[in-house]
DSSP file (Angstrom, degrees, kcal/mol; ACC not computed):
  #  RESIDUE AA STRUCTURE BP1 BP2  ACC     N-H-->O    O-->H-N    N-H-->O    O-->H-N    TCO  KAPPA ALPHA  PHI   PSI    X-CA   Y-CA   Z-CA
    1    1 A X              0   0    0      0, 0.0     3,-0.1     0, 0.0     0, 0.0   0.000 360.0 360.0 360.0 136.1    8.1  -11.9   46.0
    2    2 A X        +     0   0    0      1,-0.1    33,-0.6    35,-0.1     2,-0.3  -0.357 360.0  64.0-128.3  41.2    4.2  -11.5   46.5
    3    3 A X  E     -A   34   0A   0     31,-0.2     2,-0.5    33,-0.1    31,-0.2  -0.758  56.5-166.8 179.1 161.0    3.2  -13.0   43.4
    4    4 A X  E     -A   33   0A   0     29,-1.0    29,-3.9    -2,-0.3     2,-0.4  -0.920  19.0-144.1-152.0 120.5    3.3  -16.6   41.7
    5    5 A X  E     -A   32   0A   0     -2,-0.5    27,-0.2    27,-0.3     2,-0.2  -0.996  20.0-145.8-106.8 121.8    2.5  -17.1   38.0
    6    6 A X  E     -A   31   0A   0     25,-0.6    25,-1.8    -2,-0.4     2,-0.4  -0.558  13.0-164.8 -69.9 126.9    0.7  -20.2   36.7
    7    7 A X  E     -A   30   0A   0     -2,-0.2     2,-0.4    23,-0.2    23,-0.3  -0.983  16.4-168.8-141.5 155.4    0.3  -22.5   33.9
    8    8 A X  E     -A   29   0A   0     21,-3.0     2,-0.8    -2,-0.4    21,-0.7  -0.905  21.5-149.4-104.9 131.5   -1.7  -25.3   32.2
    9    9 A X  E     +     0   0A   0     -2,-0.4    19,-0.2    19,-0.2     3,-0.1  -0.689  21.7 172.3-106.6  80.0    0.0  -27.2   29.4
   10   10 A X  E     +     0   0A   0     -2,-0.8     2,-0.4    17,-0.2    18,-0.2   0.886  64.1   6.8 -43.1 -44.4   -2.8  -28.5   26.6
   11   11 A X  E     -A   27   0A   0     16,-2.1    16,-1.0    -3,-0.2     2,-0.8  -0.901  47.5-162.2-161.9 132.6   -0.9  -29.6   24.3
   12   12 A X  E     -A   26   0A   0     -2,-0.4     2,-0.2    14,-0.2    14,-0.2  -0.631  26.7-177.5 -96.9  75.3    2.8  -30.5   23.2
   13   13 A X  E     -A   25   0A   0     12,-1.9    12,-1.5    -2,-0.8     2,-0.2  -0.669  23.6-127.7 -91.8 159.4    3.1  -30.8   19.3
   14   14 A X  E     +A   24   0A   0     -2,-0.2    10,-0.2    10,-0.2     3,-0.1  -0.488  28.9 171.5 -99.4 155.8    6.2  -31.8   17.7
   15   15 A X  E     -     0   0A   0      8,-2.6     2,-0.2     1,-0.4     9,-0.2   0.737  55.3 -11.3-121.0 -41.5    7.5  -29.5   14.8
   16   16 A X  E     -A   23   0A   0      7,-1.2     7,-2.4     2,-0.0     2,-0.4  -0.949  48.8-112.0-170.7 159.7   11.1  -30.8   14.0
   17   17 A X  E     -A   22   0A   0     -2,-0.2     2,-0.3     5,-0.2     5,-0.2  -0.748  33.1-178.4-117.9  96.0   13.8  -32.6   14.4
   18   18 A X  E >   -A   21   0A   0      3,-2.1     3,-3.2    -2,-0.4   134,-0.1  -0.875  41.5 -95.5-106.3 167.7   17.1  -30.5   15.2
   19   19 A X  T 3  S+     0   0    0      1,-0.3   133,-0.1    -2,-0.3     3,-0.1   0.613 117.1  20.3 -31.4 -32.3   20.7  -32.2   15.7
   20   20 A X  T 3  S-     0   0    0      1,-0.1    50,-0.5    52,-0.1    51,-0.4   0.034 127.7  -2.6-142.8  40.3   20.5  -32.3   18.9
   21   21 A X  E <  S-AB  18  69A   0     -3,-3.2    -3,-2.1    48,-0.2     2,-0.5  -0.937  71.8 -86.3 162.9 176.0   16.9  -32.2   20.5
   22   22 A X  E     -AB  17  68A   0     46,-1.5    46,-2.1    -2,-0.2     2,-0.3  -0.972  23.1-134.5-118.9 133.1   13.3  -31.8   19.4
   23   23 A X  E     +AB  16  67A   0     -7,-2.4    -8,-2.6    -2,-0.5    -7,-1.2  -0.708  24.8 179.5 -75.1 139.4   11.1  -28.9   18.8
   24   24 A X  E     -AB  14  66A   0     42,-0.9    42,-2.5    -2,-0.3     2,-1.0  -0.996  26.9-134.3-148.1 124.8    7.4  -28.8   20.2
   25   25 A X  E     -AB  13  65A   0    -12,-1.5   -12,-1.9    -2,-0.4    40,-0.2  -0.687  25.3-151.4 -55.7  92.4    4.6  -26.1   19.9
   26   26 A X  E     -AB  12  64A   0     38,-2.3    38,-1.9    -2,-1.0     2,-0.4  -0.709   5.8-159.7 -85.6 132.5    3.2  -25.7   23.4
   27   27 A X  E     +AB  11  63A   0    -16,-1.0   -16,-2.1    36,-0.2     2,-0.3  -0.963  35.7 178.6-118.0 122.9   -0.7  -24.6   23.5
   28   28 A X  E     - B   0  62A   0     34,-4.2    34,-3.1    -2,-0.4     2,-0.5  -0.994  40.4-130.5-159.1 159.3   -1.1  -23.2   27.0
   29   29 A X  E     -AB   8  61A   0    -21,-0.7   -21,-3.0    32,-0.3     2,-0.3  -0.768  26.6-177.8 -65.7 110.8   -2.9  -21.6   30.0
   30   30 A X  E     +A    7   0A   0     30,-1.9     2,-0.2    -2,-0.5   -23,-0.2  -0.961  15.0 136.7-135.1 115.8   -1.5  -19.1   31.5
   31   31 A X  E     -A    6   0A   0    -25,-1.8   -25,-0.6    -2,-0.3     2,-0.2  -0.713  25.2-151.3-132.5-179.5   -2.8  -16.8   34.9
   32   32 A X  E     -A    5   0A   0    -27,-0.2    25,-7.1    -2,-0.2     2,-0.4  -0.886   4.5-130.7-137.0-170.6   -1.2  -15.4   38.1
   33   33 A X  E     -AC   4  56A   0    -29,-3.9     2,-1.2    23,-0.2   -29,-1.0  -0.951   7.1-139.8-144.7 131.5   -1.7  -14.5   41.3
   34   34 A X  E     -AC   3  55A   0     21,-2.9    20,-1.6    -2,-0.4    21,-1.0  -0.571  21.5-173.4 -90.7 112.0   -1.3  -11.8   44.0
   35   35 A X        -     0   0    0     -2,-1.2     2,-0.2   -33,-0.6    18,-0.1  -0.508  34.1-109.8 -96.6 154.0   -0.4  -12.9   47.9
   36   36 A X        -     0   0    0     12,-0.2     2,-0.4     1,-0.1    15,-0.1  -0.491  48.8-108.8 -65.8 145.6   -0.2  -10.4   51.1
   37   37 A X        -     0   0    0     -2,-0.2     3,-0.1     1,-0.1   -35,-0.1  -0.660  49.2 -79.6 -69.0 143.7    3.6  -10.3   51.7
   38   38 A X        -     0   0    0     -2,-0.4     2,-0.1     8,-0.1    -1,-0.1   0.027  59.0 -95.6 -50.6 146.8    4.4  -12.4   55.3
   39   39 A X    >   -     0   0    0      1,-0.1     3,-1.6    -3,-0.1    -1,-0.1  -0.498  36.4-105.8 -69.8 154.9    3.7  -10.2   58.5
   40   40 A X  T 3  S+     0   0    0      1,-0.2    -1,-0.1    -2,-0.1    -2,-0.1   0.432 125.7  47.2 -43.8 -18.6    6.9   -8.4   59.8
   41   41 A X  T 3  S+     0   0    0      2,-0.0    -1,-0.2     0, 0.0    -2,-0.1   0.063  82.1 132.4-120.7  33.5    6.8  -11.0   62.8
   42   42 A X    <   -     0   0    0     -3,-1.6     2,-0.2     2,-0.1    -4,-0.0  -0.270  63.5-116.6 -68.0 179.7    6.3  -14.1   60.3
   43   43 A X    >   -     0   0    0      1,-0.1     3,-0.7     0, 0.0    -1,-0.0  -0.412  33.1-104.6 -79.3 177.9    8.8  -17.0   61.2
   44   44 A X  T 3  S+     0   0    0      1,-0.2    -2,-0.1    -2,-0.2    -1,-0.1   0.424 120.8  59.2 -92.6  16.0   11.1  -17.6   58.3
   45   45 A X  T 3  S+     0   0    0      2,-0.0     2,-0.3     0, 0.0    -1,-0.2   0.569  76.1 114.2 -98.3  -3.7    9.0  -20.8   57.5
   46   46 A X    <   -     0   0    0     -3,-0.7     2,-0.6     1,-0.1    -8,-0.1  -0.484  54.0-164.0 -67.9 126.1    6.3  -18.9   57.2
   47   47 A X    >   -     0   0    0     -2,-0.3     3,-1.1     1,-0.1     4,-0.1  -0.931  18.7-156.5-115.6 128.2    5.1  -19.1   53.5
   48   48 A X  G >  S+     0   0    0     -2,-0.6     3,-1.3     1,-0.3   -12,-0.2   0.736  89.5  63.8 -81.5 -15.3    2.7  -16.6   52.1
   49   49 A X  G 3  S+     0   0    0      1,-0.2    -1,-0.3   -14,-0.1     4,-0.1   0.817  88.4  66.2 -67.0 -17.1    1.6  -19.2   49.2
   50   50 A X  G <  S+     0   0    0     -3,-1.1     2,-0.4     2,-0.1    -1,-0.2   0.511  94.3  73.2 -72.2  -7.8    0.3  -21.5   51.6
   51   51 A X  S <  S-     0   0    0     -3,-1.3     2,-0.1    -4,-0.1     3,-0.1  -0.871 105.0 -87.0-106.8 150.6   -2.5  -18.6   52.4
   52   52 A X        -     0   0    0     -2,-0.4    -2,-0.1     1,-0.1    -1,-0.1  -0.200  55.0-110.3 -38.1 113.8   -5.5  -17.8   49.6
   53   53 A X        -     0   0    0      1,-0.2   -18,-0.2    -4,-0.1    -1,-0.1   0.053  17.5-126.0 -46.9-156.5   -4.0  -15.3   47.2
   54   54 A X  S    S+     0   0    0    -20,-1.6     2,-0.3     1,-0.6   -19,-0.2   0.478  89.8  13.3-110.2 -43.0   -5.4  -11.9   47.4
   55   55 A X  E     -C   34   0A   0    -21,-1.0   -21,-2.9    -3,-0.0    -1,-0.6  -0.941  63.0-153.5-164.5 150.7   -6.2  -11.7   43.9
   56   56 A X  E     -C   33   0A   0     -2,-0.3   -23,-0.2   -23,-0.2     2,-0.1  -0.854  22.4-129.4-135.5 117.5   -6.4  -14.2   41.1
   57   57 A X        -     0   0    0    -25,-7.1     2,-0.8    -2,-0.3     3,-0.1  -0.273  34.6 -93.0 -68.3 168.1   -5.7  -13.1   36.8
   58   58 A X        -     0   0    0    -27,-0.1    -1,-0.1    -2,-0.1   -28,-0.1  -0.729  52.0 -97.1 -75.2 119.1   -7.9  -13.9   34.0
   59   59 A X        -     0   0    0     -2,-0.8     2,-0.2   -28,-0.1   -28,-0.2  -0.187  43.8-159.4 -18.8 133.0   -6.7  -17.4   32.2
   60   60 A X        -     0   0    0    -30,-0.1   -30,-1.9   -29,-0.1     2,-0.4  -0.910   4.2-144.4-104.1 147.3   -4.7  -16.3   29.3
   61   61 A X  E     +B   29   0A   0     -2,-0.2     2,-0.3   -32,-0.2   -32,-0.3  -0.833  28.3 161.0 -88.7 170.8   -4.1  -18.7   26.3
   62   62 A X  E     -B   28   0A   0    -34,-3.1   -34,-4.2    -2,-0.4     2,-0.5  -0.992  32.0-140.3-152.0 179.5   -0.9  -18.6   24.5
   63   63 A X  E     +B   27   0A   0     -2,-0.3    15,-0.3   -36,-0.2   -36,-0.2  -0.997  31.8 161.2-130.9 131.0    1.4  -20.9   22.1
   64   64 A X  E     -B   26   0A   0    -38,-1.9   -38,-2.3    -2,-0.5     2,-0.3  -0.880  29.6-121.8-137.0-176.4    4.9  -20.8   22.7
   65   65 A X  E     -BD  25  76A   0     11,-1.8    11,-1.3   -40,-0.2     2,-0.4  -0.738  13.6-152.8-123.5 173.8    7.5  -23.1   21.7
   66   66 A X  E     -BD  24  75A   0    -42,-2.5   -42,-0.9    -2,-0.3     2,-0.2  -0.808   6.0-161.5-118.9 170.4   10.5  -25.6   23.4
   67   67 A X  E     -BD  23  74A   0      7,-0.8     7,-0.9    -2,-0.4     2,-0.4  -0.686  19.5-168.7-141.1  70.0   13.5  -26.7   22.1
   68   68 A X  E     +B   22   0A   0    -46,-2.1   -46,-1.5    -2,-0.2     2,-0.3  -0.690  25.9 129.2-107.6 153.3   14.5  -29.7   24.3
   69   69 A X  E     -B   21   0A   0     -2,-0.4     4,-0.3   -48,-0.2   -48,-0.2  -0.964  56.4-120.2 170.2 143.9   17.7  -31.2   24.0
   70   70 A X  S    S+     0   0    0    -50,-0.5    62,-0.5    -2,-0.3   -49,-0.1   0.397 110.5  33.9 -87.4   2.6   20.3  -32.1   26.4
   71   71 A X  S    S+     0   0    0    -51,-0.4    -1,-0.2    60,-0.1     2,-0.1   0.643 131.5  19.6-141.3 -56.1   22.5  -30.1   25.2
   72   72 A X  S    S+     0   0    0    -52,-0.3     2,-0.2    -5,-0.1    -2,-0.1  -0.608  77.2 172.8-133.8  49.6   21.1  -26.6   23.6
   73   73 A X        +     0   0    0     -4,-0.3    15,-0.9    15,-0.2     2,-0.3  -0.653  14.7 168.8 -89.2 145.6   17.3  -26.8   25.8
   74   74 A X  E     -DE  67  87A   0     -7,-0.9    -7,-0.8    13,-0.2     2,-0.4  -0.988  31.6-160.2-141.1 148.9   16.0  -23.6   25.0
   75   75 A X  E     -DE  66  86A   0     11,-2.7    11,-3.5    -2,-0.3     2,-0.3  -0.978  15.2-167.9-130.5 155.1   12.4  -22.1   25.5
   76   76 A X  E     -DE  65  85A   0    -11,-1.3   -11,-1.8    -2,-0.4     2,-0.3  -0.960   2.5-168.7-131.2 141.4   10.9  -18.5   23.1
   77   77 A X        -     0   0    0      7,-1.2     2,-0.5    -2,-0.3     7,-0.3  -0.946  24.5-116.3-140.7 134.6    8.1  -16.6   23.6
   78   78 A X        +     0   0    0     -2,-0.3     2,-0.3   -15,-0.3     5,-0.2  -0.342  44.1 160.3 -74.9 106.7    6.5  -13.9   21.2
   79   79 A X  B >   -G   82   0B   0      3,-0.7     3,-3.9    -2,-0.5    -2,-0.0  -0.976  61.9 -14.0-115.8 151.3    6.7  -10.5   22.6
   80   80 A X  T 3  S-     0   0    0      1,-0.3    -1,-0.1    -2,-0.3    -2,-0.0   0.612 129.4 -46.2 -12.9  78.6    6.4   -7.3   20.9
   81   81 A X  T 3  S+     0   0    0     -3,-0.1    -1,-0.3     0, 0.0     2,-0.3   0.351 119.7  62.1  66.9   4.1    6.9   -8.8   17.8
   82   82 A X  B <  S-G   79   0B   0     -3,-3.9    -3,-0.7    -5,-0.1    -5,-0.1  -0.924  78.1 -89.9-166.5 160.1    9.4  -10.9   18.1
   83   83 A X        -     0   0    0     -2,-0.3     2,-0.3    -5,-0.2    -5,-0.2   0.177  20.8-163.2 -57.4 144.8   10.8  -13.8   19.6
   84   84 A X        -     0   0    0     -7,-0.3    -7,-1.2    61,-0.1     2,-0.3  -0.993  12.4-153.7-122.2 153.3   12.6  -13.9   22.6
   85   85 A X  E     -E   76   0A   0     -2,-0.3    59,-1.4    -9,-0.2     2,-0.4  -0.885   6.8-147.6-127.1 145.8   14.8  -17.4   23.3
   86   86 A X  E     -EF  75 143A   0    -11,-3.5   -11,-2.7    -2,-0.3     2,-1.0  -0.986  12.5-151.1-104.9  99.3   15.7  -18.6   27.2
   87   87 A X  E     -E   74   0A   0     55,-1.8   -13,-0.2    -2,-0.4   -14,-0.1  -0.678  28.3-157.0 -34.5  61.7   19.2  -20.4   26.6
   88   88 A X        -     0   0    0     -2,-1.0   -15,-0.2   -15,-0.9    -1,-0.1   0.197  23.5-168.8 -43.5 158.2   18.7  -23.1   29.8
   89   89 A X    >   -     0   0    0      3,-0.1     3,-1.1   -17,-0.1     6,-0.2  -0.295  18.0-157.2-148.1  75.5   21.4  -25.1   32.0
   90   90 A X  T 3  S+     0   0    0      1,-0.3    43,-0.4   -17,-0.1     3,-0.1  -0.223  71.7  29.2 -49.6 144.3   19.6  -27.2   33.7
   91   91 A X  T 3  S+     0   0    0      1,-0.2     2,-0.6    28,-0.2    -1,-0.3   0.758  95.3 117.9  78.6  28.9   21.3  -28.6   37.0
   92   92 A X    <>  -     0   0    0     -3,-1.1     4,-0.9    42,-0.2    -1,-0.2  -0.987  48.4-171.8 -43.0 100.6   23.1  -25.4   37.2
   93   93 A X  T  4 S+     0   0    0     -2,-0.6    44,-0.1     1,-0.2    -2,-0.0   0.848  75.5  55.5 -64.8 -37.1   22.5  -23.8   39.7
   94   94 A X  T  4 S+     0   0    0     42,-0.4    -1,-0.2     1,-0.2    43,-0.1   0.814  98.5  62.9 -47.0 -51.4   24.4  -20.5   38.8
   95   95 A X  T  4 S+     0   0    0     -6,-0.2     2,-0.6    -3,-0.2    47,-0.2   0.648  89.0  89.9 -85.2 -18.7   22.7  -20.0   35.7
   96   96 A X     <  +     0   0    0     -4,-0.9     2,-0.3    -7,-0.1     5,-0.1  -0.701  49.4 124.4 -80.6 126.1   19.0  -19.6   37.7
   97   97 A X    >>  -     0   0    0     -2,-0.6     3,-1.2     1,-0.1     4,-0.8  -0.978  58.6 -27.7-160.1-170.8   18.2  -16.6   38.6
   98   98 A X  G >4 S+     0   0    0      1,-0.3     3,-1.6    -2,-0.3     4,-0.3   0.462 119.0  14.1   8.9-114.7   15.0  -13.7   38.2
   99   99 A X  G >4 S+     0   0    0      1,-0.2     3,-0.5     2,-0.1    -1,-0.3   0.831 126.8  56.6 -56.3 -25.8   13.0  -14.0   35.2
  100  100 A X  G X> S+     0   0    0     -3,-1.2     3,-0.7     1,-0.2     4,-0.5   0.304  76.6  88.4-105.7  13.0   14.1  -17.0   34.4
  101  101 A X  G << S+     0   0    0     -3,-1.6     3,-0.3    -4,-0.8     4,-0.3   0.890  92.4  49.9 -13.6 -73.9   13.3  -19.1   37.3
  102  102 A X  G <> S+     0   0    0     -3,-0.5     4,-2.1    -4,-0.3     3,-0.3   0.549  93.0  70.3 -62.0 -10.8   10.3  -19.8   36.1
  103  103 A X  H <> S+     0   0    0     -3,-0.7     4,-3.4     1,-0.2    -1,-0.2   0.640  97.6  52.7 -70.4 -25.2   11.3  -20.8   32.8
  104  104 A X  H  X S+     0   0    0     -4,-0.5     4,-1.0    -3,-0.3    -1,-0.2   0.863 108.2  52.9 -87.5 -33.1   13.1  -24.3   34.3
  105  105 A X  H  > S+     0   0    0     -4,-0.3     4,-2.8    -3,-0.3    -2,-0.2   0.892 118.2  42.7 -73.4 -55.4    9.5  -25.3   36.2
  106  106 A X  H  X S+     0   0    0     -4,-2.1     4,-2.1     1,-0.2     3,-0.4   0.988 110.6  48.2 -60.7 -61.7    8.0  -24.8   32.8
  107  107 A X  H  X S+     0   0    0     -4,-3.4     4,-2.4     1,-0.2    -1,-0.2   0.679 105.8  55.3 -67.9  -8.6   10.2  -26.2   30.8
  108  108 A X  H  X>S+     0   0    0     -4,-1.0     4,-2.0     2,-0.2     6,-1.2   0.778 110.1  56.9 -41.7 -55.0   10.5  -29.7   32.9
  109  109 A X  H  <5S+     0   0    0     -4,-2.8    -2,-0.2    -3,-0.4    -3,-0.1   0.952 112.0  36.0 -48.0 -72.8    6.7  -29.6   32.4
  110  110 A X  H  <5S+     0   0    0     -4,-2.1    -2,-0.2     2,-0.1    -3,-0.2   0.944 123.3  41.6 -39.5 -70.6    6.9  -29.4   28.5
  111  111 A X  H  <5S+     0   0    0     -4,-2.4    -3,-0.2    -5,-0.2    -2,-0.1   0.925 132.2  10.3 -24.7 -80.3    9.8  -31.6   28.0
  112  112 A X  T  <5S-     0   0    0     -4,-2.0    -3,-0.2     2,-0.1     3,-0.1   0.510  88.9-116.3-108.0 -12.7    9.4  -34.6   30.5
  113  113 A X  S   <S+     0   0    0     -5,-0.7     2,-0.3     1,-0.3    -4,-0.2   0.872  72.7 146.4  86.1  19.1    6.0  -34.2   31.7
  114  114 A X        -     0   0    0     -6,-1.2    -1,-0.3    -9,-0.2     2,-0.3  -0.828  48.8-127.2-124.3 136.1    8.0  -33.7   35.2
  115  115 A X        -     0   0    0     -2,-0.3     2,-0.4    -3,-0.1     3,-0.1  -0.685  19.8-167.4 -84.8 141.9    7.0  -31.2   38.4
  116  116 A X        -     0   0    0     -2,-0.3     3,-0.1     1,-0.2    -7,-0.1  -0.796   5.8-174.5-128.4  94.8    9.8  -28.9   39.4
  117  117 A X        -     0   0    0     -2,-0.4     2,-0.3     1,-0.2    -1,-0.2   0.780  69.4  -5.7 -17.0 -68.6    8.8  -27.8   42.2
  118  118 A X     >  -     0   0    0     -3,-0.1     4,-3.5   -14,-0.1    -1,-0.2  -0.965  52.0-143.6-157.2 138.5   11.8  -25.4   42.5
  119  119 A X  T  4 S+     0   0    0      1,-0.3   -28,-0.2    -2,-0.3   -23,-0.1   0.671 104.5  54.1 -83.9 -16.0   14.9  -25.0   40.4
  120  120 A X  T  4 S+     0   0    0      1,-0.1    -1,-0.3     2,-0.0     3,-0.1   0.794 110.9  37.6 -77.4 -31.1   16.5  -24.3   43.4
  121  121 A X  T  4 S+     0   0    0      1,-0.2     2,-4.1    -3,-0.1     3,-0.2   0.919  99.7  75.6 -83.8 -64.5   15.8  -27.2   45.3
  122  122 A X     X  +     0   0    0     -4,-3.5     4,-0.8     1,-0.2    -1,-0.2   0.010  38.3 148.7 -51.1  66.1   15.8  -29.9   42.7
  123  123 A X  T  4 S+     0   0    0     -2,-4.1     4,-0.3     2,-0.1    -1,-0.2   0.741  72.2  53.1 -76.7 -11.2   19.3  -30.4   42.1
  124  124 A X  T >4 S+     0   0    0     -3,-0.2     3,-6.9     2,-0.1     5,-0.2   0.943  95.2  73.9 -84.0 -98.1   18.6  -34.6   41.3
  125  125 A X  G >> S+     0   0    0      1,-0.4     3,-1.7     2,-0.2     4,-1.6   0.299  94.1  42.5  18.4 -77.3   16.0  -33.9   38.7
  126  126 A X  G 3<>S+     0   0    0     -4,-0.8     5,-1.3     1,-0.3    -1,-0.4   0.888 116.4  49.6 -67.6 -15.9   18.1  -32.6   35.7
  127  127 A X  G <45S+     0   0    0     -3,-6.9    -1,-0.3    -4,-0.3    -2,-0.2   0.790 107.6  48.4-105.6  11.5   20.8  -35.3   36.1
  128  128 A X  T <45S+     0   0    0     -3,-1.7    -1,-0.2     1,-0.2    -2,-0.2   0.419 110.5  53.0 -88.5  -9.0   18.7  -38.3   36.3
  129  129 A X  T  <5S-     0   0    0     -4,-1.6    -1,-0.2    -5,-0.2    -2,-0.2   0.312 127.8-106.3 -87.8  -4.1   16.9  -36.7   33.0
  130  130 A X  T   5S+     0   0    0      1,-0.2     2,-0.2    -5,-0.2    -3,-0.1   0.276  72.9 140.6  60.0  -1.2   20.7  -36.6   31.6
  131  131 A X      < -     0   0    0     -5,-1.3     2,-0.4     1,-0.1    -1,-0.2  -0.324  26.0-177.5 -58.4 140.0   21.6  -33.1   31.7
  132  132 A X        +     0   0    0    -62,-0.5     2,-0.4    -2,-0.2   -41,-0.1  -0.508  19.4 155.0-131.1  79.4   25.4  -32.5   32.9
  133  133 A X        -     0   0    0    -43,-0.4     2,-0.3    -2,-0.4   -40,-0.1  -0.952  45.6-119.6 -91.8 138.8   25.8  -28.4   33.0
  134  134 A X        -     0   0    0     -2,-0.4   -42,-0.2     1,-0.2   -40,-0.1  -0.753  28.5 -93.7 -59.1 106.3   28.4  -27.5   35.3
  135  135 A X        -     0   0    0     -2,-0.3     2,-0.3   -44,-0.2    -1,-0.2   0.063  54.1-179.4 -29.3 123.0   27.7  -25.3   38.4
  136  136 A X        -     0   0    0     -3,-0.1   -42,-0.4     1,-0.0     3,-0.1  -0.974  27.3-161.8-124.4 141.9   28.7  -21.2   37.2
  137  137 A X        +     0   0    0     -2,-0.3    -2,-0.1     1,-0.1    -1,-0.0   0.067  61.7 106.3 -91.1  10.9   28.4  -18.6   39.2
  138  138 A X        -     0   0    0      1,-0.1    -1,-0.1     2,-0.1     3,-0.1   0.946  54.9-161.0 -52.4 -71.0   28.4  -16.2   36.2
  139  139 A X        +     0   0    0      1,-0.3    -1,-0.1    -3,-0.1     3,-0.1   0.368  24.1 165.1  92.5 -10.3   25.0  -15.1   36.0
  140  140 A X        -     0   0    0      1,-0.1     2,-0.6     2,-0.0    -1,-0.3  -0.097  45.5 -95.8 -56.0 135.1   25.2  -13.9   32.5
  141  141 A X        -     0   0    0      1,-0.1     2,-1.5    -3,-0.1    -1,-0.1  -0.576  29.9-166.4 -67.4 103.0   21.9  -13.2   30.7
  142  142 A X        +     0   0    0     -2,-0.6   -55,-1.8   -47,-0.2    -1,-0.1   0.046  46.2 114.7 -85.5  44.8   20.8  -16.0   28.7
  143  143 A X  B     +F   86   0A   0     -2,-1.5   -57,-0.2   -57,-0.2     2,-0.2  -0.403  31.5 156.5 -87.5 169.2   18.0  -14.2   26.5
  144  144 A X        -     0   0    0    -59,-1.4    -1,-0.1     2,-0.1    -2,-0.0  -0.676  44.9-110.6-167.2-134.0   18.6  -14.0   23.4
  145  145 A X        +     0   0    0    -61,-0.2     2,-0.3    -2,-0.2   -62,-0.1   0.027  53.1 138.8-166.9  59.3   16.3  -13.6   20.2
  146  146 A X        -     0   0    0      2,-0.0     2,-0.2     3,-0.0    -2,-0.1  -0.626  48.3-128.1 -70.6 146.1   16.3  -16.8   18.1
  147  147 A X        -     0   0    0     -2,-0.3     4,-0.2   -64,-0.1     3,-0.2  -0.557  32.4-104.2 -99.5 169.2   12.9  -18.0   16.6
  148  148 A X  S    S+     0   0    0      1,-0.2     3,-0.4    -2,-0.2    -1,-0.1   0.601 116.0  61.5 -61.8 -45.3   12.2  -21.5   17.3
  149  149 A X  S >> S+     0   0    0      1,-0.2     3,-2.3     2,-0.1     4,-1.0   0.691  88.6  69.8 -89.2 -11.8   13.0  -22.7   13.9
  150  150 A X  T 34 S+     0   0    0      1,-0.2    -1,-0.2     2,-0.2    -2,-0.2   0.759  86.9  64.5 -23.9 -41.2   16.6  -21.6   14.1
  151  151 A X  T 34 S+     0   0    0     -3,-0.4    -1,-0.2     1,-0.2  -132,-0.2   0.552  98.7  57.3 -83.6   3.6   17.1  -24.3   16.6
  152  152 A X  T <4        0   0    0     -3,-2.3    -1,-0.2     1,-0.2    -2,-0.2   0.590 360.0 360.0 -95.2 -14.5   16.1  -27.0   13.2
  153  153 A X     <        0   0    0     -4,-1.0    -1,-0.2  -135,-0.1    -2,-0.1   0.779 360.0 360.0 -64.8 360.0   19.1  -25.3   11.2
């Protein structure tokens, strides 16, 4: 992967109270970036983020929302017209995988106000926060397309 998307978190407001977690409106910054891919003779420690990208995006803002909850944490973002919802498991490890990688850095951010480096790496992180998801190796796609206030029903 030759390219690394970025964010700033302005602002967390709360919206409501569901059963098992809180909803928050996230106001945020959002850019990426493009890196050379590693030379054909890198080492395998070599990491091409450690080098200056190549090329840098224009700051976007956007507002998207969280759901956090030990139980149901869920993150949406509005795309062509309509919501899409990330079903999380934190401390799973099975359950990370392509687009939603990033979704677990972010939502750590939002939530607890906590860096996750890498969802792969941190295995501590979500069970000293209190999550307990069980390692799956499914893989199953947890998209979905709940709005935000769904998670207050």
């Amino acid at each position: 992967m030759d390219y690394c998307s970025y964010f700033i978190i302005d602002a967390a407001t709360p919206v409501g109270n569901g059963r098992d977690g809180k909803l928050f409106k996230i106001e945020e910054r959002t850019w990426g970036a493009d890196y050379n891919p590693p030379p054909d003779n890198a080492p395998e420690s070599y990491n091409e983020y450690a080098q200056p990208p190549k090329s840098v995006g224009k700051q976007e803002r956007e507002t998207r929302f969280v759901y956090c909850s030990k139980t149901r944490p869920t993150s949406f973002f509005f795309d062509s017209g309509k919501w899409t919802s990330n079903k999380l498991r934190p401390g799973d490890q099975g359950a990370i995988f392509g687009y939603n990688e990033s979704e677990y850095t972010w939502y750590f951010a939002a939530c607890h106000n906590a860096i996750l480096k890498s969802p792969y790496d941190d295995h501590n992180l979500p069970r000293r926060l209190g999550y307990r998801f069980r390692n799956s190796d499914s893989g199953e796609d947890a998209q979905g397309n709940l709005a935000p206030r769904d998670m207050l029903k």
